[in-house]
Every structure is written in C-alpha cells, then in structure tokens.
C-alpha positions in Angstrom: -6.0 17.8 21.3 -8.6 20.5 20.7 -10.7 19.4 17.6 -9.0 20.7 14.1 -9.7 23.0 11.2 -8.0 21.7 8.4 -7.7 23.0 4.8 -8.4 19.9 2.0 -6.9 19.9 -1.9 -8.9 17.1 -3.3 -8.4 16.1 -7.1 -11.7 16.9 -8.5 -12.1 14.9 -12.3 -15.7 14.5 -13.5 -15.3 11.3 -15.8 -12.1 9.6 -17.5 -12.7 11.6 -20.4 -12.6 15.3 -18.4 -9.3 16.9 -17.7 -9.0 16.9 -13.6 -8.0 19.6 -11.4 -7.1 20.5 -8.0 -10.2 21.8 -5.7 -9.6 24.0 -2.0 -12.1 23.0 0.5 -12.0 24.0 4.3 -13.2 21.6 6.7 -13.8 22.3 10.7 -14.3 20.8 13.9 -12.3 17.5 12.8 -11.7 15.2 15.7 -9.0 13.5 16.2 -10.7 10.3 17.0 -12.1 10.3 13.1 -11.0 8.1 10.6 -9.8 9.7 7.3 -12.9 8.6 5.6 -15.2 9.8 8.3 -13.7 13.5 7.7 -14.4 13.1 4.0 -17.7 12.0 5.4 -17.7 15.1 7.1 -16.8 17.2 4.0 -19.5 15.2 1.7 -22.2 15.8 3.6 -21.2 19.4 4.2 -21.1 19.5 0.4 -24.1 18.1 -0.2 -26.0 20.4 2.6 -24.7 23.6 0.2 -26.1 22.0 -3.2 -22.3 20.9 -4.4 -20.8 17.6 -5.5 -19.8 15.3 -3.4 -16.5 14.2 -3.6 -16.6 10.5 -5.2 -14.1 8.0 -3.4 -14.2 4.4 -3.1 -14.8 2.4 0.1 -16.6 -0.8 1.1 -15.8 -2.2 4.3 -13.8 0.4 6.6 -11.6 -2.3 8.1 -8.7 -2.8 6.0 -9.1 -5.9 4.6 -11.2 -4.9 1.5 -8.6 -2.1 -0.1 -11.0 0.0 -1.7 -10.3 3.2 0.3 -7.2 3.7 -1.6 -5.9 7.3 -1.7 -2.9 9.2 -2.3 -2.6 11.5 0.9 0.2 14.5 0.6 2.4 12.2 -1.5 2.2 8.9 0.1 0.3 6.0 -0.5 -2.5 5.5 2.5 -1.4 8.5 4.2 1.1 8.7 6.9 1.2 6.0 9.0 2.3 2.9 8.2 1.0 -0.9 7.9 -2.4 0.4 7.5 -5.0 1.3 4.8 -6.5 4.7 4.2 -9.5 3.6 6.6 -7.4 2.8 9.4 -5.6 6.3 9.0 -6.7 8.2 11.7 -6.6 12.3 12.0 -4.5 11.7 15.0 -1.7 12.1 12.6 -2.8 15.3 11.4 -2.5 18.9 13.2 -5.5 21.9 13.3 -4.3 24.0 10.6 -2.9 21.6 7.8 -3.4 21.1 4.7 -3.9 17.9 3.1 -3.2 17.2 -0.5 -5.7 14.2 -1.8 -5.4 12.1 -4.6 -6.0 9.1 -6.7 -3.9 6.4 -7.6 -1.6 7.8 -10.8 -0.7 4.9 -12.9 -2.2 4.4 -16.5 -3.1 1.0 -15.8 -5.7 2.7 -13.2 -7.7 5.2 -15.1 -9.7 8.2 -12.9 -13.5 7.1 -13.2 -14.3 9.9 -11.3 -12.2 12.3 -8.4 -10.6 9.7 -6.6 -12.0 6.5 -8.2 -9.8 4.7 -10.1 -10.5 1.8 -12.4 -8.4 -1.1 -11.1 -9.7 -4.4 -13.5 -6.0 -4.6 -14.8 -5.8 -6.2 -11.1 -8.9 -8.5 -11.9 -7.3 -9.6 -15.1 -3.8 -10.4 -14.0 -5.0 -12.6 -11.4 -7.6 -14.1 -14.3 -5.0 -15.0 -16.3 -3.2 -17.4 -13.8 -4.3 -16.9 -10.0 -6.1 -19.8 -9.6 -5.4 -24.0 -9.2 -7.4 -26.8 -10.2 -9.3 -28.4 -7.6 -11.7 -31.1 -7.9 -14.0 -30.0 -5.9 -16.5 -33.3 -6.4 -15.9 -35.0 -3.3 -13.1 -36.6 -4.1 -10.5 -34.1 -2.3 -7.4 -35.0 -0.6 -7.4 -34.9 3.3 -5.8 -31.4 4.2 -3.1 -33.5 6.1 -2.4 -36.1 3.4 0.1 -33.7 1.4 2.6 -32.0 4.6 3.9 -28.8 4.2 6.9 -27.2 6.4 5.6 -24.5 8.5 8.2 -22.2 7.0 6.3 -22.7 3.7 3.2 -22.3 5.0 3.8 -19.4 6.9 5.4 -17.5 3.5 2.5 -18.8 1.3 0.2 -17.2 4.1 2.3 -13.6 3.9 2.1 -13.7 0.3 -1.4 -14.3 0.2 -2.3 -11.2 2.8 -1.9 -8.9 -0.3 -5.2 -7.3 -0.7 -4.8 -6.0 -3.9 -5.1 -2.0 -3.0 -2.6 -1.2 -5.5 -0.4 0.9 -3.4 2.5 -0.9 -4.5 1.7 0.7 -7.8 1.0 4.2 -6.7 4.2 4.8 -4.8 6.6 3.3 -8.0 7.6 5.6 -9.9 7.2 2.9 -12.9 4.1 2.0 -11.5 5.4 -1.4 -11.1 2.8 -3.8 -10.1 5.5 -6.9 -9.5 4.8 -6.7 -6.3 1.4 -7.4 -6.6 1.9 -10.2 -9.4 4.8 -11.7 -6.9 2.3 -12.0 -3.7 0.1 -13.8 -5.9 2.5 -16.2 -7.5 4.1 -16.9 -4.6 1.1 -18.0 -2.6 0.9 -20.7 -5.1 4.8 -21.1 -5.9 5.2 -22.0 -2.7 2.3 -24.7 -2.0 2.2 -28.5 -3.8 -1.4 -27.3 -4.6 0.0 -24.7 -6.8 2.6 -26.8 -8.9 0.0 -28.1 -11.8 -0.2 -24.9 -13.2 3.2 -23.5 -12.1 4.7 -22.8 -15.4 1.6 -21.1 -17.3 0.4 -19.5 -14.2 3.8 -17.1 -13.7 3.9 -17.2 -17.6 0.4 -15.9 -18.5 0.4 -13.3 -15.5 3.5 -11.7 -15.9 2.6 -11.7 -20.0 -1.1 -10.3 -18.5 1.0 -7.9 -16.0 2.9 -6.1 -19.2 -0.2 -5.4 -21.9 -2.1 -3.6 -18.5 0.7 -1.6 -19.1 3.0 -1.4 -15.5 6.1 -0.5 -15.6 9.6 -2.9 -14.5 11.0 -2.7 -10.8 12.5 0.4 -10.1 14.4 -1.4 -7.0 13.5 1.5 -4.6 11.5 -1.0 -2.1 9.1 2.0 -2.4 6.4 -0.8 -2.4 7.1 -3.1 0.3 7.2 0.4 2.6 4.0 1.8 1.7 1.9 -1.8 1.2 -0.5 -2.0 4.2 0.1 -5.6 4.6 3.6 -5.7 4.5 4.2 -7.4 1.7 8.0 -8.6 1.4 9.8 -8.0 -1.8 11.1 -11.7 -1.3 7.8 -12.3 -3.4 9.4 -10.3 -6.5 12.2 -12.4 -6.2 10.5 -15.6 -6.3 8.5 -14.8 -8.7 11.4 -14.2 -11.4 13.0 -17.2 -10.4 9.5 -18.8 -10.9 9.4 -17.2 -14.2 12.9 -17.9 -15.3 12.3 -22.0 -14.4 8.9 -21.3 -16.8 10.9 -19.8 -19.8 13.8 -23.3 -19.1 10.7 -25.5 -19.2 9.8 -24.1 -22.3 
C-alpha cells in the first residue's frame, strides 16, 4: 500500500470548563507501518511547525500495558481492531482517503481536561476504596507454596487481574457502566485466599465507591468484554454480584 492521505475530525476542547467542538485536519504521506499515535505525532508536529495547537492526548508507554492512549476512534473504543489498545492500532487498518472521527472517552465520571484527555481518578478511587489486601510485609510472610491454590483459580485470578484500567469498558456502555472494571478487580481478589480478609468490605466499599463516581448499571450488551483490550470476561461481573450479594447476607 502506497502511503495515505487521510482526512482527521479530532474533538478539540480547551479546558473542562470550555464547550468542545469538532476540528478538520488533513494529514499526508501516512504509512501504513505507523502506529495511530505516531500519525497524531505526525499531525502535532505539523501543527506545531504552522504556529497551532497541538492536539493534547494522553500516552505514556506505547506498548499496551499502560492504557493511557485511550481514544474513541470513528465510534469504537481503541479503534478497529480488536484485543489491542489505541497504541497497538496500526494505520494498516485504515485506507488513503478516509476520514477518521477522534474522540475522548464520553462518560461523566471521566471529565475532558483538555481535547482528548480525560480525567480518569474515579478509577484511582474505586480501587482506593477496596483494591488492596493486608500483607504483613515484616518478614514474617507465608511461603508462596504454603497456601495451594488450583490452577483453574489461579489462572482466572491472573485474567481478572490483566485489566489495565483504560476505561474502555466504560466508553463503549451506553450507561457508562464501569462493572466491568470493578469485577476484574474484585475477582482478582475473590478468587485468591489472600483476598478473603477483606472480602466483604472490599466488594462493599467499591461497588458503594463505583456508584457516587457516578457509572451507570450493566446494560447487558457485552459491549465491554468486546472492546476491552485485554479481554476481560464478563464472568468477572458475575462474580462480583455474587461477591456482593454474600457481603449484603454477611451483613
């Protein structure tokens, strides 16, 4: 494939407090073999050259494991492709001549700080108010083999804790649910004798922390699960209400 010129609609919003619109911005000689954030790269530094803005996204460190990069890209979550975060997307999946419709996260819990910057501490809080266990960390800690754990355990506990927190799951509800964020990281716990101490507060005090953020319920699409670059299962949603439900019996 011949290198592409491609047509970009990028949300443009100057603070949290400035109403946001929708800005044109042509782009050229786009190579396939760039990542999505190297073509806004492209376009920043073309922007900059002309005296302009540059467009303000978040990224830290280009290999999907952090999930800063987080973008809306023409209506889906991380672009395109699939299992993968907006780093990874490459303009392979794009053709010379498109246009591409960017934007951030839309969820009230994740204000704009600026174009595509969202604010995402209601993350940093839910998992404050529970997403943690009590270690004694003193030198007097059990043998990693002293407590045995089924490999099917360990192995879900391991899935559950691959969420990176991106917040994709959020952006493609249309509640802008974040149970499946909240589920991947009580089940990590849940499902580990490490995590039993604080069992009952810990679902308790993050789903409690998970409503004033304000998300919304489950919609029951699976629109979550599809779009989250680590494949996070929606088991984890169901676990954690059954881990909430045994909280509420305890009392």
């Amino acid at each position: 494939m011949d290198n592409m010129n491609l047509t970009l609609k990028i949300w443009r919003q100057k603070d949290s407090s400035t109403k946001g619109q929708m800005v044109d911005y042509k782009v050229t000689d786009i190579s396939e073999h760039m990542s999505f954030l190297e073509m806004m790269d492209v376009l920043n530094e073309q922007l900059v050259n002309s005296g302009e803005e540059p467009v303000a996204f978040d990224h830290d460190c280009r290999e999907g494991i952090c999930g800063m990069c987080s973008l809306y890209i023409n209506g889906e979550a991380h672009g395109p492709d699939r299992g993968i975060t907006t780093c990874q997307l490459h303009m392979r999946m794009f053709n010379d001549g498109d246009t591409i419709t960017i934007e951030p996260w839309r969820a009230a819990a994740f204000p704009v700080i600026k174009d595509l910057v969202v604010d995402r501490m209601a993350f940093e809080r839910i998992q404050q108010a529970g997403g943690y266990i009590s270690v004694n960390t003193s030198g007097n800690t059990q043998d990693a083999n002293s407590l045995p754990i089924s490999k099917i355990a360990a192995d879900e506990a391991m899935d559950a804790a691959a969420c990176i927190g991106c917040g994709a799951c959020v952006a493609s509800c249309k509640n802008s649910s974040a149970m499946l964020f909240v589920g991947a990281k009580v089940s990590q716990y849940a499902l580990l004798p490490q995590g039993q101490v604080e069992a009952t507060e810990r679902v308790k005090n993050m789903v409690a922390q998970m409503d004033l953020e304000g998300f919304g319920n489950c919609t029951n699409t699976g629109a979550c699960e599809v779009e989250c670059p680590k494949g996070i299962s929606l088991d984890n949603i169901a676990r954690m209400n059954r881990e909430f439900m045994k909280a509420n019996v305890k009392g």
